[in-house]
C-alpha distance (Angstrom), angle and dihedral (degrees) to the residues before:
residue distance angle dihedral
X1 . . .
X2 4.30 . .
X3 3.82 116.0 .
X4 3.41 110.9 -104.3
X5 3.87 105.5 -113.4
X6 3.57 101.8 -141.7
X7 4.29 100.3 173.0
X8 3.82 90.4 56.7
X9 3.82 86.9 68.8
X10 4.13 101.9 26.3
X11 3.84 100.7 27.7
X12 4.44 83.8 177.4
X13 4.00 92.9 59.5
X14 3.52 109.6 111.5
X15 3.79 93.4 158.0
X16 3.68 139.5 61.1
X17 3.97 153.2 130.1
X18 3.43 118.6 -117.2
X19 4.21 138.4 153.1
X20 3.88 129.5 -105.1
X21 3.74 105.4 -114.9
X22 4.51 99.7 -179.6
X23 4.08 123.8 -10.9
X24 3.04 119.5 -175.4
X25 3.82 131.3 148.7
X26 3.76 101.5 -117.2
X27 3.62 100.2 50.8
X28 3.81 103.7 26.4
X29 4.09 122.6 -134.3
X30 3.12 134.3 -42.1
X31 4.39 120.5 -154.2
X32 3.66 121.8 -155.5
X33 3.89 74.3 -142.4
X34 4.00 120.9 45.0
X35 4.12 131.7 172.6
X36 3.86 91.2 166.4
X37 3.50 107.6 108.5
X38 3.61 105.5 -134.1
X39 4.19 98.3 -139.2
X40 4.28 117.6 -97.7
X41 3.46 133.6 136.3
X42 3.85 94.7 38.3
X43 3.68 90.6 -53.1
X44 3.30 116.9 131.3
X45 4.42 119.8 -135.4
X46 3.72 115.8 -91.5
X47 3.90 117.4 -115.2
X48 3.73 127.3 -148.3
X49 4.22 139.8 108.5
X50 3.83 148.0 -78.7
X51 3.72 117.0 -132.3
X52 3.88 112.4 -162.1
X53 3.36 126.1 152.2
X54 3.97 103.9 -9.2
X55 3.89 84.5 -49.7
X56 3.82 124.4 115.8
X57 4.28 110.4 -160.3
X58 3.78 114.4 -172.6
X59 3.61 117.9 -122.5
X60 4.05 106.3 -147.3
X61 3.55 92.3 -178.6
X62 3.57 149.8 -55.7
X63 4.07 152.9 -99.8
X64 3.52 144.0 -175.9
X65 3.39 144.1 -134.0
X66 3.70 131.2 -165.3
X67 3.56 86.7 -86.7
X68 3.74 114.0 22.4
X69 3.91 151.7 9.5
X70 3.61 123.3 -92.0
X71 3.53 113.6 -157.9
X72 3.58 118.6 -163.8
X73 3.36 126.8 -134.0
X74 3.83 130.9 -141.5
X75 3.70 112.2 -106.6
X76 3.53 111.7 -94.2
X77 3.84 106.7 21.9
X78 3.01 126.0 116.2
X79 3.97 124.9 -99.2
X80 3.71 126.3 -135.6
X81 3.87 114.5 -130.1
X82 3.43 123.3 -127.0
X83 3.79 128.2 -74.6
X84 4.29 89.4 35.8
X85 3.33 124.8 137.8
X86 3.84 108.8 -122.1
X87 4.07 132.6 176.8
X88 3.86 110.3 -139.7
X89 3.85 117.0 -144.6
X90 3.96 125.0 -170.1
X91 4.21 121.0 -134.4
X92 3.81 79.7 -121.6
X93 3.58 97.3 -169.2
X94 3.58 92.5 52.8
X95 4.05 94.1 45.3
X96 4.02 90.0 43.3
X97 3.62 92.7 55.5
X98 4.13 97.3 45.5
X99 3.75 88.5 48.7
X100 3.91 89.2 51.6
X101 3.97 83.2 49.0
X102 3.53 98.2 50.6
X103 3.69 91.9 42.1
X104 3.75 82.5 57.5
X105 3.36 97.8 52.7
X106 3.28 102.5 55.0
X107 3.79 94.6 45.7
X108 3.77 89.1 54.8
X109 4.18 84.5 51.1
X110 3.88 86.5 52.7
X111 3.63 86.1 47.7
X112 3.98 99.3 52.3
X113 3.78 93.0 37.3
X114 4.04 95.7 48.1
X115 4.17 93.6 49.0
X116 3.92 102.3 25.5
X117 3.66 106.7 20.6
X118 3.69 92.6 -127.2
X119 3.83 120.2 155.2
X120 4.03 118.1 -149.3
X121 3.71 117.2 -116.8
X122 3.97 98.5 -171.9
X123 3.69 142.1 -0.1
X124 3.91 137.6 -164.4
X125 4.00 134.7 175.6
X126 3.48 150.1 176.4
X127 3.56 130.4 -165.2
X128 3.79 102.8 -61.4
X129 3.69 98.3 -6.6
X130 3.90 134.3 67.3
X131 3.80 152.2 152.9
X132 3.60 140.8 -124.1
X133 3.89 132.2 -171.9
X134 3.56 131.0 -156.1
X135 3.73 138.5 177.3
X136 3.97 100.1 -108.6
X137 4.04 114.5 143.4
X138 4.00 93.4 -179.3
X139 4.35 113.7 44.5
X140 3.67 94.8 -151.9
X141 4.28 125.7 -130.2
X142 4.01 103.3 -80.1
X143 4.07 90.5 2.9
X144 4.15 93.0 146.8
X145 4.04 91.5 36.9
X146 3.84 85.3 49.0
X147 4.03 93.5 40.9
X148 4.25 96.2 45.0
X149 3.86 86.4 40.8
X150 3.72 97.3 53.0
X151 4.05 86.1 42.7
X152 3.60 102.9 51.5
X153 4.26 84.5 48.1
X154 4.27 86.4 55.7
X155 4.11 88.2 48.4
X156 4.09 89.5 45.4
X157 3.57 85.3 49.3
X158 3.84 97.1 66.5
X159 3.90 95.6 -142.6
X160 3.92 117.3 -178.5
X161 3.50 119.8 -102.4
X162 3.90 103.2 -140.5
X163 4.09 122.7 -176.3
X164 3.55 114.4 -171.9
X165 4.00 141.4 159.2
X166 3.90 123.8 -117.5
X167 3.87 140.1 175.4
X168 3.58 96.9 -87.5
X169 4.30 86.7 -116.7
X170 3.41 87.5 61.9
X171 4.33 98.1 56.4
X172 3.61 84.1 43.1
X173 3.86 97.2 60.6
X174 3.96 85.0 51.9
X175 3.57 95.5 99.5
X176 4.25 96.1 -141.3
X177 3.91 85.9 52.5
X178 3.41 104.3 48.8
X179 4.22 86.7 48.2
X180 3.85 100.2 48.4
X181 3.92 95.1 31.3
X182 3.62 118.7 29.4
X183 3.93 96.6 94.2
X184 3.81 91.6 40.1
X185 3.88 103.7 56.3
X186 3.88 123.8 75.3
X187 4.03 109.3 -100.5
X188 3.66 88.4 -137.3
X189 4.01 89.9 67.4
X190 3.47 123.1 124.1
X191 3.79 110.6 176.2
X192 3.89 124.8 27.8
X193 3.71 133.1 -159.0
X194 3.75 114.6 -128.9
X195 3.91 129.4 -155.1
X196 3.86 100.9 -152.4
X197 3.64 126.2 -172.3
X198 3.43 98.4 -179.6
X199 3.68 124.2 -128.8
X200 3.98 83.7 15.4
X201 3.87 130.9 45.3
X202 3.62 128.7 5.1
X203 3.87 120.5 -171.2
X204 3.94 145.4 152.2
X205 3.29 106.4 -101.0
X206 4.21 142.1 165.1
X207 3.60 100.7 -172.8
X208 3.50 129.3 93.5
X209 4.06 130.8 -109.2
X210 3.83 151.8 -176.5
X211 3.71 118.0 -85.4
X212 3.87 98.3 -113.7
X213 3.98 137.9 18.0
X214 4.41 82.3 -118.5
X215 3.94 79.7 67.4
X216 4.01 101.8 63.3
X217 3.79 90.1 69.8
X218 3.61 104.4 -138.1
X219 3.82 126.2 -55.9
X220 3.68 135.0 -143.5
X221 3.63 126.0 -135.4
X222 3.98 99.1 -137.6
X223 3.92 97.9 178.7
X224 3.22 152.5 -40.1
X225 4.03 122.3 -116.0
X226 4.05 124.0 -155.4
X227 3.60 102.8 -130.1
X228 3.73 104.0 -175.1
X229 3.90 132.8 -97.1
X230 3.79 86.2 47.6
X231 3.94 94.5 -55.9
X232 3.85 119.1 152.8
X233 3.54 118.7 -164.8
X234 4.13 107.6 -159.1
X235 4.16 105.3 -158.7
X236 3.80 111.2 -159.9
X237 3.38 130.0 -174.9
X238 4.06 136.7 -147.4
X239 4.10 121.2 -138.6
X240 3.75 101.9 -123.1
């Protein structure tokens, strides 16, 4: 039996009833029913609590398998055993903020690829603050003006932020995902889950994210790093 991954449908739940399946205090639990995002794609794990039975267990994190979601408890507390009911509950603050993030990322990779052509090699966050790195041997006069300019206009602009799932032929004839995600998705996939914000940036992505761009708040550019090789790393950061 695969955890139900609730957030990749309903990335707003914070809430929900589900059933212990194991527990044990090597591995950590695993819910028939799951919204903590288990960490991928430069996302970090959600944090939050099971309630069962007038009990509260910390959840310090989470992982999955090929099958299901770990989630990790914090040392000490104690574990529900299988077949309990439990009620899940999100660290929203902490979830909010690295869906803001990761919105933010990938409107700043719609932003680079749109005006410079510029693929991203790697990305990295943290609630409210991330990276991004791009191939880019010359920084050009005004690049972060230009770059945090042409951002805040996309998070003025209030553009949906659409995630949808498509035959795996069909992301790859999307010209963005077949660039930043060919080489980085299993060849034996045969339906991918696309971050859209439409009119800007579409990517394959698992993670989870606000609803529009309006929705990230604003971001800063703070700098930009020399990485070597002609690597740019572009830090950005979120107002809390």
């Amino acid at each position: 039996m695969s955890t139900l991954r609730l957030e990749l449908a309903d990335a707003s739940l914070r809430e929900w009833d589900a059933t212990v399946v194991s527990s044990d205090p090597e591995n950590g639990i695993v819910l028939d029913r799951s919204a903590f995002f288990p960490g991928g794609g430069g996302q970090p794990p959600d944090e939050g609590v099971l309630i069962w039975g007038g009990v509260r267990t910390r959840i310090a994190g989470a992982r999955k398998t090929a099958d299901d979601v770990y989630l990790l408890p914090v040392e000490g507390d104690p574990l529900p055993p299988a077949g309990t009911a439990v009620r899940g509950a999100l660290d929203d603050e902490r979830r909010t903020a690295l869906m803001r993030t990761h919105s933010a990322l990938h409107l700043l990779n719609g932003v680079i690829y749109r005006d410079w052509r510029l693929p991203v090699t790697s990305a990295d966050m943290k609630p409210l603050e991330g990276r991004m790195d791009f191939d880019l041997p010359e920084v050009p006069d005004g690049f972060r003006d230009r770059v945090q300019e042409a951002c805040l206009a996309e998070i003025a602009a209030d553009r949906a932020i659409e995630v949808r799932e498509v035959p795996a032929a069909e992301a790859f004839a999307i010209e963005q995902v077949a660039v930043a995600a060919r080489d980085l998705l299993p060849t034996r996939l045969e339906q991918v889950r696309l971050v859209d914000i439409v009119g800007l940036d579409v990517e394959a992505d698992g993670g989870t994210h606000v609803a529009s761009t309006a929705l990230i708040g604003g971001l800063e550019i703070v700098k930009i790093e020399n990485k070597g090789k002609g690597f740019r790393r572009l830090r950005l950061r979120l107002p809390a």
